[in-house]
C-alpha positions as CSV (number, residue, x, y, z in Angstrom):
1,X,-3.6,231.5,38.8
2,X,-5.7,234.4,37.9
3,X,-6.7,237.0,41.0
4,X,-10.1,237.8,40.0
5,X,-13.1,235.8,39.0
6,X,-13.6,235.8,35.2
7,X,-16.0,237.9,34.3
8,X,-18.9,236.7,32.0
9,X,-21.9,238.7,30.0
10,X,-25.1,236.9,29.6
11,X,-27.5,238.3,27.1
12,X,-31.0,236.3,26.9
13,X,-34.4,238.1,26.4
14,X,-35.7,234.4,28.9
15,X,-35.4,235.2,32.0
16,X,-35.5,231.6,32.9
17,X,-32.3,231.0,30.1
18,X,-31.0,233.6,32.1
19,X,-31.1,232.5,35.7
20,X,-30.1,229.3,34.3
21,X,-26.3,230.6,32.9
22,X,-25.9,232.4,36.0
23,X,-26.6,229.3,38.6
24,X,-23.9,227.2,35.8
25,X,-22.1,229.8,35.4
26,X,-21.2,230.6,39.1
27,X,-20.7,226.9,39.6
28,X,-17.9,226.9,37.3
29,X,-16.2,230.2,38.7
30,X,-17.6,232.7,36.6
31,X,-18.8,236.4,37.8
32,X,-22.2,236.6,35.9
33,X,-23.8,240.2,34.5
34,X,-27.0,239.8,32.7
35,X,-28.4,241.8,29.4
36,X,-32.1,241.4,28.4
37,X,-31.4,241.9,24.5
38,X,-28.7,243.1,22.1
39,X,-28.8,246.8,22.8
40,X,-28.2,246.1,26.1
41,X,-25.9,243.8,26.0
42,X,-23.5,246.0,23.7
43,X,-23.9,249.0,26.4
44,X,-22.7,246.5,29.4
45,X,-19.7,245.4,26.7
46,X,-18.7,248.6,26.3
47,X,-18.9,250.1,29.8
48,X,-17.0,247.1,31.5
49,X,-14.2,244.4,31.2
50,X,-15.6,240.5,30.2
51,X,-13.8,237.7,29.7
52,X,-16.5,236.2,27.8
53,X,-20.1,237.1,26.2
54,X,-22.4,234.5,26.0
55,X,-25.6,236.2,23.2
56,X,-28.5,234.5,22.6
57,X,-29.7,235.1,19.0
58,X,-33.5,235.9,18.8
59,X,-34.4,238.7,21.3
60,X,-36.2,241.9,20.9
61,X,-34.6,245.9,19.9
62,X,-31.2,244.2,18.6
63,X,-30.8,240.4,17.8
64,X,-27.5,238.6,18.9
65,X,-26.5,238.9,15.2
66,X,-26.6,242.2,15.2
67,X,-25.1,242.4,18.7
68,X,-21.8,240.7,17.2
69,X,-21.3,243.1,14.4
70,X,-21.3,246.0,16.8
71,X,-19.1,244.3,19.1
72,X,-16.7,242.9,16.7
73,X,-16.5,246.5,15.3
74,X,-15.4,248.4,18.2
75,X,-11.5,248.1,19.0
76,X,-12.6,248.4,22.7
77,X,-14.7,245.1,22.8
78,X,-13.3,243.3,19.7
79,X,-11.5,240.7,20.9
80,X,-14.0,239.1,23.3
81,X,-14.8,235.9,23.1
82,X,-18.2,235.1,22.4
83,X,-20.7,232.1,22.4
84,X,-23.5,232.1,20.6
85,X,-26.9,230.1,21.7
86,X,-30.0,229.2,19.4
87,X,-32.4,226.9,19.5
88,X,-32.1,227.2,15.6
89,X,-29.8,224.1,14.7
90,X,-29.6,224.3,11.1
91,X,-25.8,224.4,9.8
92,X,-26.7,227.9,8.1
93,X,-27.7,229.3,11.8
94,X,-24.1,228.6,13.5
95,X,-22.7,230.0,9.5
96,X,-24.6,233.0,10.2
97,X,-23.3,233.4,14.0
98,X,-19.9,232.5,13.3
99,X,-19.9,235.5,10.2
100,X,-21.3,237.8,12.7
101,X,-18.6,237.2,15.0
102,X,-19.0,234.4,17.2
103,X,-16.3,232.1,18.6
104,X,-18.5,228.9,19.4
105,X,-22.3,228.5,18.4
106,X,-24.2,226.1,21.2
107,X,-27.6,224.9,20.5
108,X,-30.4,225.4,23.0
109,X,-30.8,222.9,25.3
110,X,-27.7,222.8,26.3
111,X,-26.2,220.7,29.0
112,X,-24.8,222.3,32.2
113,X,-21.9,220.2,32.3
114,X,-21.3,221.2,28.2
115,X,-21.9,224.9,29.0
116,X,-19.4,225.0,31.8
117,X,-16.6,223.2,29.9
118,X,-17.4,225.8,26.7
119,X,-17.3,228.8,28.5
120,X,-14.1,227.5,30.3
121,X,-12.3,226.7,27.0
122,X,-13.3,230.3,25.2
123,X,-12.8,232.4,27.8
124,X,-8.8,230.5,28.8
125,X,-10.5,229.6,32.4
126,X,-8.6,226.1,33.9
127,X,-11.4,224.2,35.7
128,X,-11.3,225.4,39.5
């Protein structure tokens, strides 16, 4: 049994996308910290522990592609688990995520019951 709530980064430019990870999010146990685009979302990485990213793909300054392959280059944040969400569903868009470093690729809409059980299973969480 773990001590602390997992802690997971959300990193959508839609603030609607983003208020809807945190409410299924926090139902399924999660601590939720939010990240409006990539470069953001690489800063809040870096300066704190997550047990679980979940990177949207097309946002402005720094895409979730190019979020990744920062991430997955620094030793600090490497081994992170990450999801990847698009509303892109071709098989070459989850090819792309999973090259840049994603763990799972989810497209956009995705059911809350579906995100829950995802973000369980990456991050090693046992339902509560």
């Amino acid at each position: 049994m773990r001590d602390t709530q997992p802690r997971v980064l959300v990193v959508d430019d839609g603030i609607t996308m983003r208020l809807f990870y945190r409410s299924v999010l926090e139902a399924a146990g999660f601590l939720v910290e939010e990240a409006t685009n990539g470069m953001e979302g690489c800063e809040k990485a870096l300066a704190q522990p997550f047990d679980l990213m979940i990177v949207d793909i097309n946002m402005p300054k720094m895409d979730g592609y190019a979020m990744m392959r920062m991430i997955r280059s620094d030793p600090a944040v490497r081994m992170v688990p990450a999801v990847m969400v698009s509303t892109e569903a071709g098989e070459r868009d989850a090819a792309r995520a999973f090259e840049a470093g994603a763990n799972f690729y989810l497209v956009k809409p995705v059911p809350p019951e579906e995100l829950a059980e995802v973000a369980r299973l990456i991050a090693g969480i046992s339902p509560p």
